[in-house]
C-alpha positions in Angstrom: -45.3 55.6 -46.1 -48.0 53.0 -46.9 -46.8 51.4 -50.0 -49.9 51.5 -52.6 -48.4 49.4 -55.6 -47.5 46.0 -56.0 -48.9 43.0 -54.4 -48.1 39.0 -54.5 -51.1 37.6 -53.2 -52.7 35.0 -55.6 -56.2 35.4 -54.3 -56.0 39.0 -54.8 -55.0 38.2 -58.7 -58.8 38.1 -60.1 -60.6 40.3 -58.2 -63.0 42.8 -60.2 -60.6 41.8 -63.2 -63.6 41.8 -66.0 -64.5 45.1 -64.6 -61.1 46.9 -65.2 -60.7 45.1 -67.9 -64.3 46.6 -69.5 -63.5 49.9 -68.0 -60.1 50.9 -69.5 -61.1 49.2 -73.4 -58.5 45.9 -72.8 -58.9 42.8 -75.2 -59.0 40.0 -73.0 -56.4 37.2 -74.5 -56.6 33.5 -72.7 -53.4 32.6 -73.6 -51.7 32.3 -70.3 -47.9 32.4 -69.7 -45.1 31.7 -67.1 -43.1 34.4 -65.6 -39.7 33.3 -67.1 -38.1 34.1 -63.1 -40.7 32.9 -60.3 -42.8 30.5 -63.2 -46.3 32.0 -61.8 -49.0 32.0 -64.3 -50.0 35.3 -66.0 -52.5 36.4 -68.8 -51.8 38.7 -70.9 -53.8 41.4 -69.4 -53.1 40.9 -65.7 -49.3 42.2 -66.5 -48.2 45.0 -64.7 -46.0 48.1 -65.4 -43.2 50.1 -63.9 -45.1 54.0 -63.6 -42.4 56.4 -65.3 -43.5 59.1 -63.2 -41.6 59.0 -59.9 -41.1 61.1 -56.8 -38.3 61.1 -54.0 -39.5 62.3 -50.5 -37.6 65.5 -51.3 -39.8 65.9 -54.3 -42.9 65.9 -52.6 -42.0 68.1 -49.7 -41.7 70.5 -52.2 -45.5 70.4 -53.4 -48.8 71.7 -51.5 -50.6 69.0 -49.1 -53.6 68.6 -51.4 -50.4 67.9 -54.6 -48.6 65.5 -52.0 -52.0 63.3 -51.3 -52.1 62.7 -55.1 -48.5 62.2 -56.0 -47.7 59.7 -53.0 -48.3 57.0 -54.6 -45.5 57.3 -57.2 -43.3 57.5 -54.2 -39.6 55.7 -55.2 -39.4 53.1 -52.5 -37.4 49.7 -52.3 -39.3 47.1 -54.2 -40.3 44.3 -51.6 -40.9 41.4 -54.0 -38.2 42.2 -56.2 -35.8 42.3 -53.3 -36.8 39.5 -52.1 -36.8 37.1 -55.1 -32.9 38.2 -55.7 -32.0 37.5 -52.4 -32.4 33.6 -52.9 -29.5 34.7 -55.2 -26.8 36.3 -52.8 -24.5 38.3 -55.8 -26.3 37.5 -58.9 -29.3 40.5 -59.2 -29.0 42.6 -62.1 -28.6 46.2 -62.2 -32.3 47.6 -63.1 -32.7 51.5 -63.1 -36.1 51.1 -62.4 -36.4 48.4 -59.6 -37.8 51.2 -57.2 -40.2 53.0 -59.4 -44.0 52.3 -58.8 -45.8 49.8 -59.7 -48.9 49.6 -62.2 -51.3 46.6 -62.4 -53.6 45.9 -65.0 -55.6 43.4 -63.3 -55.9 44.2 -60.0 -58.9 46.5 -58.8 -57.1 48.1 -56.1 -54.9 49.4 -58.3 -57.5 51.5 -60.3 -59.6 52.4 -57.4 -57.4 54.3 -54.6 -58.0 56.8 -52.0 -55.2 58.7 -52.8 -56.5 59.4 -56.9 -59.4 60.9 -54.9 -61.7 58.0 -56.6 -61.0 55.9 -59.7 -57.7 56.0 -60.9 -57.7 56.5 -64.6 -54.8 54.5 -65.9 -54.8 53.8 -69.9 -53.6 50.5 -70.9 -53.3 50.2 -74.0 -52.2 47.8 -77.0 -50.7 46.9 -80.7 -53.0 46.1 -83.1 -53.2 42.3 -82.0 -54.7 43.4 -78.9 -51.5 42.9 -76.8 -51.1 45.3 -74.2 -47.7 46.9 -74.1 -48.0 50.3 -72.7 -49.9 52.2 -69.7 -50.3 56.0 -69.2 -50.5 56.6 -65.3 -52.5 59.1 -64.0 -49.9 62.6 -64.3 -49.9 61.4 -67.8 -46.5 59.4 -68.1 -46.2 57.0 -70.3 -44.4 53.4 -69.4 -43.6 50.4 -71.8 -41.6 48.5 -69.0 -43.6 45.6 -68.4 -42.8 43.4 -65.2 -44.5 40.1 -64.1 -47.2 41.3 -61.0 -45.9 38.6 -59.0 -42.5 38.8 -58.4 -41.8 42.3 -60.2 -38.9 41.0 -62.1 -38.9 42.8 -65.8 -40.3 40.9 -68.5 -38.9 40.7 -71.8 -40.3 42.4 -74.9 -43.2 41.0 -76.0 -42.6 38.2 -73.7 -46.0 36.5 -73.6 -47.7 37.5 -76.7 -46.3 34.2 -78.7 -46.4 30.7 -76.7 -43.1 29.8 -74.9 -40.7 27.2 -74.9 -38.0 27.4 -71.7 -35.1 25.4 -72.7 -32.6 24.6 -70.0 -28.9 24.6 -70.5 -27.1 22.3 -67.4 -23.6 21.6 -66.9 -21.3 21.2 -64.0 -18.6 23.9 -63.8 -15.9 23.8 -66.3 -17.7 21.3 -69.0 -17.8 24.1 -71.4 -21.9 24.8 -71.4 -21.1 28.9 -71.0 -19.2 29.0 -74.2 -21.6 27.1 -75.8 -24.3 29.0 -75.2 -22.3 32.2 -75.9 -21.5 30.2 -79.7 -24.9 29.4 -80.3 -26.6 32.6 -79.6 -24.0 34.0 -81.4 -24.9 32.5 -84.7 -28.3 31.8 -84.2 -29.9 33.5 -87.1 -27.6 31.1 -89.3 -28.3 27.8 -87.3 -32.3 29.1 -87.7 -32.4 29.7 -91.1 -31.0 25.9 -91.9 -34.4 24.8 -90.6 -36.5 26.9 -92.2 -36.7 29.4 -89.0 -36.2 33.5 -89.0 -35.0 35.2 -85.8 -38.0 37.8 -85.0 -36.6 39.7 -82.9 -33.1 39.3 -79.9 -34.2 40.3 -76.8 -31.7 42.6 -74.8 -31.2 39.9 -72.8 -29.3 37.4 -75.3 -27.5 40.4 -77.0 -26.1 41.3 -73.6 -24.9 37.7 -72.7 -23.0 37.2 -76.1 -21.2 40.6 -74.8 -20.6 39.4 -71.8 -19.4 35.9 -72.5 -17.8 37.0 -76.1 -15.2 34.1 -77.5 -12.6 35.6 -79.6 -8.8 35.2 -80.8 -6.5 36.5 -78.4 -9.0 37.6 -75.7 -9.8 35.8 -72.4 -12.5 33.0 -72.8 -15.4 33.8 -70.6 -15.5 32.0 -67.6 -18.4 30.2 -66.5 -21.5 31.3 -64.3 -20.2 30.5 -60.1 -22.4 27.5 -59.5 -24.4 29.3 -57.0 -25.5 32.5 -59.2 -28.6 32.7 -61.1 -27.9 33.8 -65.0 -31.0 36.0 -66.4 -33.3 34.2 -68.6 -32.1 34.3 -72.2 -35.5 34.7 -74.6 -35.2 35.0 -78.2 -38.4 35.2 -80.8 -38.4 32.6 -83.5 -40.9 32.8 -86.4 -41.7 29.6 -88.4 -40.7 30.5 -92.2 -43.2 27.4 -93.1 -46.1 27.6 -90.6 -45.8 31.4 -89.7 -46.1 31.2 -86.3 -44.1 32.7 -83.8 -42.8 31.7 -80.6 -40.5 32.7 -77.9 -37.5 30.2 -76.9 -35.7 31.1 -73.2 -32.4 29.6 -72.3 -31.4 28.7 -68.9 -27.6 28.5 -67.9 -27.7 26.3 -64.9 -24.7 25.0 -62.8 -25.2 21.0 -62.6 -24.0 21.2 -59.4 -27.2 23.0 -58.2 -29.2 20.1 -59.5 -27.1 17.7 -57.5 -26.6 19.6 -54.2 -29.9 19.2 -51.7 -29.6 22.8 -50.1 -30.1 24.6 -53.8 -32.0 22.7 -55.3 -35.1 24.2 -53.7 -33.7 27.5 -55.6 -32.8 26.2 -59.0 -35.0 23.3 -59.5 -37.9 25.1 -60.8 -35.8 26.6 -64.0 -35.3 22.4 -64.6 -39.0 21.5 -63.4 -40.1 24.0 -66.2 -38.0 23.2 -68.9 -39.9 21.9 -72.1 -36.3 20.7 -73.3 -33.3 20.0 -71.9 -29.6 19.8 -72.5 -27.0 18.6 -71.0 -23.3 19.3 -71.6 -20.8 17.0 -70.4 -17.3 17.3 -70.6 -15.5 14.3 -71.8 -13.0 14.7 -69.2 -15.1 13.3 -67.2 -15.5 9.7 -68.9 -11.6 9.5 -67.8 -11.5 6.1 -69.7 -12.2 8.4 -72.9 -9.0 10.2 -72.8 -5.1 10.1 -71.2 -5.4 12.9 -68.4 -2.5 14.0 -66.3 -2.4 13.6 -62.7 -4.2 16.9 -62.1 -6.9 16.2 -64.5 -7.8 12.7 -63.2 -8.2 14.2 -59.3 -10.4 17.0 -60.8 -12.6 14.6 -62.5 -12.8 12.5 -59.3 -13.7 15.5 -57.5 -16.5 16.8 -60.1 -19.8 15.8 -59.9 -20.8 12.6 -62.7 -22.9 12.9 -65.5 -25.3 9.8 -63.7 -25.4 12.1 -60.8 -26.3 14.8 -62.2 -29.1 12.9 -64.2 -30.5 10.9 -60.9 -30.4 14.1 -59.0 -32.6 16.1 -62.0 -35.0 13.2 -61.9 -35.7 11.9 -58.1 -36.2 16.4 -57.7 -38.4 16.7 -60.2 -40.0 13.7 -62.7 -40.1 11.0 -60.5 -42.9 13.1 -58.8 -44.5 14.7 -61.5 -44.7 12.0 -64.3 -47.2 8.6 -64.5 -45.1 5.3 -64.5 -42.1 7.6 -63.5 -40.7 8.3 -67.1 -40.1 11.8 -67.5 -41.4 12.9 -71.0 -39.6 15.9 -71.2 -36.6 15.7 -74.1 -33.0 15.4 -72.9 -30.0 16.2 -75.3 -27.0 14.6 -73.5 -24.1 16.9 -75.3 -20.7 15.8 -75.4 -18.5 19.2 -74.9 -14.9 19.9 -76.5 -15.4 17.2 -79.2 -12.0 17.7 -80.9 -10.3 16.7 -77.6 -11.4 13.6 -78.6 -9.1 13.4 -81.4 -6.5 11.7 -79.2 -9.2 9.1 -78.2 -8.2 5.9 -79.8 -11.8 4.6 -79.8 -12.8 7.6 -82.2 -11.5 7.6 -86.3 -10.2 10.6 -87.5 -12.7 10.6 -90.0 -15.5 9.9 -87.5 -18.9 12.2 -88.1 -18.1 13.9 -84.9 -15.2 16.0 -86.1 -17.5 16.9 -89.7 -20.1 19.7 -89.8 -23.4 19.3 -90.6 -23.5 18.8 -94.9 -27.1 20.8 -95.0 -26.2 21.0 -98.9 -27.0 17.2 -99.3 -30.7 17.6 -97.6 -33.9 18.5 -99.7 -35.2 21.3 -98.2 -34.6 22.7 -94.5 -35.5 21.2 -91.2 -34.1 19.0 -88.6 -31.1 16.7 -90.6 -32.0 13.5 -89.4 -29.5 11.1 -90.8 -26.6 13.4 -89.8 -28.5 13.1 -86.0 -29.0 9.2 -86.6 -25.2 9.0 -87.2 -24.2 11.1 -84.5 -26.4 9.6 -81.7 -25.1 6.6 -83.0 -21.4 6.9 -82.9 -21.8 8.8 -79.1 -23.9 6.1 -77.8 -21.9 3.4 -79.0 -18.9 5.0 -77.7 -19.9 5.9 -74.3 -21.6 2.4 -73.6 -19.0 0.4 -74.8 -15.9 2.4 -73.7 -16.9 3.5 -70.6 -18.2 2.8 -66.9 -20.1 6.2 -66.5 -21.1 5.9 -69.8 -22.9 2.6 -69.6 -24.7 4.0 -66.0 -26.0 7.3 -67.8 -27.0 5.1 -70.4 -28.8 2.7 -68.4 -30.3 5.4 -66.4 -31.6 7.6 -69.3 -33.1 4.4 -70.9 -35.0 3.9 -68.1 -36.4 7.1 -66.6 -35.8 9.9 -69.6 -37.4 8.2 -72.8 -37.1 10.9 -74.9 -33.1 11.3 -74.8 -30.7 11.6 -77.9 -26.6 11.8 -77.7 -24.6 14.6 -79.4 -21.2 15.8 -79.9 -19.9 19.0 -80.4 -16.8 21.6 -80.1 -17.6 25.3 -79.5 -14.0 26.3 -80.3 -12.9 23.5 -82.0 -9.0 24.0 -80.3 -7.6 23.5 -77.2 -7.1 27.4 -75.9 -4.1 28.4 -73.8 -3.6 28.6 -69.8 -2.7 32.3 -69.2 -3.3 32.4 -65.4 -4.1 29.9 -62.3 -5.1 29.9 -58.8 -6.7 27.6 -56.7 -10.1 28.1 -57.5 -9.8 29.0 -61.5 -7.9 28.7 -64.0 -8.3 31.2 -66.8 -8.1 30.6 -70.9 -7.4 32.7 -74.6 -7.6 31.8 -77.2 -4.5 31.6 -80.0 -6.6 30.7 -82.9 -9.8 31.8 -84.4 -12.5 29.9 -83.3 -14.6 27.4 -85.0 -17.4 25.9 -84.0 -18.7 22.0 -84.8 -22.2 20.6 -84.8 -23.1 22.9 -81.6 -26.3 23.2 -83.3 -27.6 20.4 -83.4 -28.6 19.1 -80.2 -31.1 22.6 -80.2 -32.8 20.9 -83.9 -33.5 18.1 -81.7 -35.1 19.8 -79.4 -37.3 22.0 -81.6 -38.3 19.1 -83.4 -39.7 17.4 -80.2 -41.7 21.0 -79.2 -43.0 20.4 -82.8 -41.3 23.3 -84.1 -39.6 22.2 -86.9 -40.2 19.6 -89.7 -37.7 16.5 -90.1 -35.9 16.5 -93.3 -33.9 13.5 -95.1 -31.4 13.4 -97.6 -31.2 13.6 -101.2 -31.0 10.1 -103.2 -27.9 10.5 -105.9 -31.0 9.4 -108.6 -33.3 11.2 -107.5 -32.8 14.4 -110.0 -36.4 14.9 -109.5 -36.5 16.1 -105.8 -36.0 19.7 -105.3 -33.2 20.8 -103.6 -32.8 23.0 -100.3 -31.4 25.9 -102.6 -34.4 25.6 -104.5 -37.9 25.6 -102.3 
């Protein structure tokens, strides 16, 4: 059967959109957004909708030929464009009980005005208060709230769109620890939030079902890390702005630094980079082997891994070098140092160094982004990496040149070394013996948020200064 929903055809995107648009009551909103999966432009009210009402084959057999012409177009069938944007991603689509229902557009005439509905179709969009359109009633009078982007079908998140968005992407090569991290942060994200003045509005399904699925506890199997061809879903959460009021949507990316590096994927993963308003980059200290005394075993997998430097060149010469005037890429990079209390047995790092101590938020006036802890911090990692090591001194000389906007970080998202409890030759798997504890894995994201200008920067309290108020008492 002729499939009547769904199209990907950009020039098809604005036809007759003011008319529907006037014809089922919609508040235009300019705001345009990015699909968070394929990165294609949308407006608010050109979003489209899974229908709820659906049909099998056998279904319609059973109805008179006059009933079949007008149910045939919610005909379950396999959804071309979503099939074929998941099969960039050989074993990484995610289970979706609606992928073959119909599909609804809001902005595309042909959509409204069908054969089949025996004349104008008379879908109801409608929308919250704000004007925001969240919900469509097909024509047998179903009701959907299961919004999906109109290009590549892929679901969208809830409410994804209505606030601006920042897409913040998390890279790491294999093993440096940037699963976990992510896991940690999303974890306790409310608490990191509220420290600068920020209220989670709402956790998407999304995040809630990647802490489950990567959940780091005492005595259970660490999680391991995403296969370095696999595509992670996008992670949004909705932030609020306690001082400002305004809202916006944050999306973490988990992406494998390998798929920066290697030529054939980059084509596939490059646009979750390319995108990115912020980035981070988690490296393993492992891998600055000059750092640390590594076994045999160690030293041949660090050999084998890809470098930090790399990594960095590879990111760039893809993407900035390209897309950026005098070839400095403006977008902010957070160079994280993973598994920070490992370098306890560095002998270049004092015991009492700031890299082992949490953030002292009690010593700030007010909340926001802790700037001398960050000046300290940036300080001690830059110092150390430049002076103590080869690969540091490259990424340093790199990033100086070509990523402006770059600060260092330290951090430990367990804060213990966990224990081997199985090995083969392509993984080797982890618990945990103690409870975890996590160190400063916040900050390099208050970095981040205070480049997007999303949070203010705060400095600390002067010992004589009894005047100031203090961050207990706005």
């Amino acid at each position: 059967m002729k499939r009547l929903f769904g199209t990907n055809k950009p020039e098809t995107r604005k036809k007759d959109t003011k008319k529907a648009i006037k014809r089922n009551g919609m508040k235009r909103n300019q705001t345009e957004f990015s699909c968070p999966y394929c990165f294609c432009r949308i407006r608010p009210d050109e979003v489209a909708f899974r229908a709820m009402t659906v049909y099998t084959q056998q279904d319609l057999d059973t109805f008179s030929i006059e009933e079949r012409e007008k149910k045939s177009p919610y005909l379950m069938i396999t959804d071309e464009l979503y099939e074929t944007f998941w099969n960039r991603y050989p074993g990484s689509k995610p289970e979706d009980e609606y992928e073959k229902y119909p599909v609804i557009s809001s902005f595309d005439d042909r959509y409204l005005t069908n054969a089949k509905f025996h004349g104008r179709a008379e879908f109801i969009f409608r929308t919250d208060v704000e004007g925001f359109i969240n919900e469509v009633v097909d024509t047998e009078g179903g009701s959907s709230t299961v919004r999906i982007c109109p290009y590549c079908h892929n679901r969208l998140p809830f409410e994804y769109g209505k606030y601006p968005v920042k897409f913040i992407a998390v890279v790491g090569i294999t093993s440096s620890g940037k699963t976990i991290y992510l896991s940690q942060m999303l974890k306790k994200i409310r608490e990191f939030l509220f420290q600068v003045d920020m209220t989670v509005a709402g956790m998407c399904p999304e995040a809630d079902e990647f802490v489950r699925a990567h959940m780091v506890q005492k005595g259970k199997e660490l999680p391991i890390g995403n296969a370095a061809d696999a595509l992670t879903k996008p992670i949004p959460i909705h932030v609020k702005n306690n001082r400002t009021g305004e809202r916006a949507t944050l999306v973490f990316y988990d992406i494998a630094g390998e798929n920066c590096v290697n030529p054939d994927q980059m084509n596939k993963y490059g646009p979750f980079i390319k995108n990115a308003d912020g980035m981070i980059m988690v490296i393993d200290p492992k891998q600055f082997s000059d750092l640390l005394f590594l076994s045999q075993e160690e030293e041949a997998e660090t050999e084998e891994a890809y470098q930090p430097d790399q990594v960095a060149q590879a990111m760039y010469q893809a993407f900035a070098a390209a897309d950026y005037y005098g070839g400095e890429c403006e977008v902010p990079l957070a160079i994280a140092l993973s598994k920070s209390d490992l370098l306890h047995s560095c002998k270049y790092v004092d015991e009492n160094s700031n890299i082992f101590q949490d953030i002292d938020y009690n010593s700030y006036n007010g909340y926001g982004f802790p700037y001398d802890d960050w000046l300290n911090i940036d300080a001690e990692v830059r110092t150390l990496l430049k002076q103590r090591t080869e690969r540091g001194r490259l990424l340093d000389q790199f990033l100086s040149n070509f990523f402006p906007e770059h600060a260092y970080f330290a951090f430990s998202a367990l804060n213990a070394s966990p224990t081997v409890i199985a090995k083969t030759d392509d993984t080797t798997r982890y618990q945990m013996d103690l409870l975890p504890k996590t160190v400063r894995i916040e900050e390099a994201l208050y970095w981040l948020l205070l480049k997007m200008n999303m949070i203010q920067e705060v400095r600390k309290a002067e010992s004589d200064r009894h005047s100031s108020p203090s961050r207990w008492h706005r």
